[in-house]
C-alpha positions, 0 to 999 in steps of 0.5 A: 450507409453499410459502412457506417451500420459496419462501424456502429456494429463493431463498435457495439461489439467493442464496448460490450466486450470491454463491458465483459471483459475484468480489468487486468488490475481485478486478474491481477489483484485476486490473490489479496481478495479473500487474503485474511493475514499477511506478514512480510519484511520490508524496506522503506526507501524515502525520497525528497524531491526537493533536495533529489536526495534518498534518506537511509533505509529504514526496514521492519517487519508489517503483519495484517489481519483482515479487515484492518488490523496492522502492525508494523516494527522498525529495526535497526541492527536487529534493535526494535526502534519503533511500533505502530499498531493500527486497530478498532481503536485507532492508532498508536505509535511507540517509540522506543528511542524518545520513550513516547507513545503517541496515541490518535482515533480513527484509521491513519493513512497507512490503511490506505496504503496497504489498500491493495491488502483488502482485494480489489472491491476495496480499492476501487472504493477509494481510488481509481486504477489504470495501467501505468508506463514502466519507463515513465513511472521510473523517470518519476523515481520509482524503482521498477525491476526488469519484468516488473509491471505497475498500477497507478492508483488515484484516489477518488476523494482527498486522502491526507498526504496521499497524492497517488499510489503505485503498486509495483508487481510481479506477476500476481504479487505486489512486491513493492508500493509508493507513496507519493504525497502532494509535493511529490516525496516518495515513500516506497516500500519493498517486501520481502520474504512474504506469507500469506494467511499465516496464523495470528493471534489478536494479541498480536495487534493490542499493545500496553505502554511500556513502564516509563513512557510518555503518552500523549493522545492526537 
């Protein structure tokens, strides 16, 4: 009987504790969450899984703005080659090479995968996050430095194109994101020379069509 009132105690304190205690991925995350800008280079490395082959890097620079406001500008040789600019007013995708602009209300999905961007109340609004095993999440084909921790993000209800993420870290800085969407391609991310909070003006994230483009509205 006083075994089992020992066990019951320690098991009541262990739930507490657990009650109490912050998830890592809340320590972890703190600084994005009260981040109100955010620019980095990036490198975006696509996998398809059922040719097990990588397509070349595609790289760009990404600025944010809390709440929602984003920008993203794909380079090749210091050429601007594409624009998605995501808003109040939905989203819209230049492409500089075909001179076509592709314009679509509402968020697009990259909100979401940028979610890590808004701090932890906001990811856990949409997903479900736990500690993920290093070796495993590289035998999936995530590239995972050597020091390098990682979260597993499952969304809570269905998100277009959008299976699970992982937010690949650094001690408190998350230094690179995959995507992987339902037939498990995966879409990762690296950043690169990373400010937070510097100043942006809103002109920054509005856009006027370029004189001879095509525009068709999604």
């Amino acid at each position: 009987m006083r075994t089992l009132m020992l066990f019951a105690a320690l098991l009541t304190a262990g739930l507490l504790q657990a009650q109490a205690a912050p998830a890592q991925s809340d320590e972890l995350l703190l600084n994005y969450e009260s981040l109100k800008s955010f620019k980095a280079d990036f490198t975006q490395v696509f996998y398809n899984k059922l040719t097990k082959k990588s397509a070349a890097p595609e790289t760009g620079t990404i600025q944010y703005k809390a709440p929602s406001f984003m920008r993203f500008d794909y380079l090749q040789t210091a050429k601007l080659v594409k624009q998605i600019f995501i808003n109040d007013a939905g989203v819209a995708i230049i492409d500089h090479e075909k001179k076509a602009v592709s314009r679509m209300k509402g968020q697009s999905e990259s909100s979401d995968y940028l979610v890590f961007l808004k701090g932890v109340a906001e990811i856990k609004k949409k997903f479900t996050v736990k500690k993920a095993d290093v070796a495993l999440v590289r035998k999936g084909g995530i590239k995972v430095e050597e020091g390098q921790s990682v979260f597993k993000l499952s969304p809570i209800a269905k998100i277009p194109r959008l299976r699970y993420l992982f937010l690949v870290m650094q001690g408190k800085d998350v230094r690179s994101v995959a995507v992987i969407d339902e037939i498990g391609n995966i879409n990762q991310y690296f950043f690169t020379t990373v400010q937070y909070d510097p100043k942006m003006e809103p002109s920054v994230f509005s856009y006027t069509v370029p004189v001879g483009f095509e525009v068709s509205d999604l």
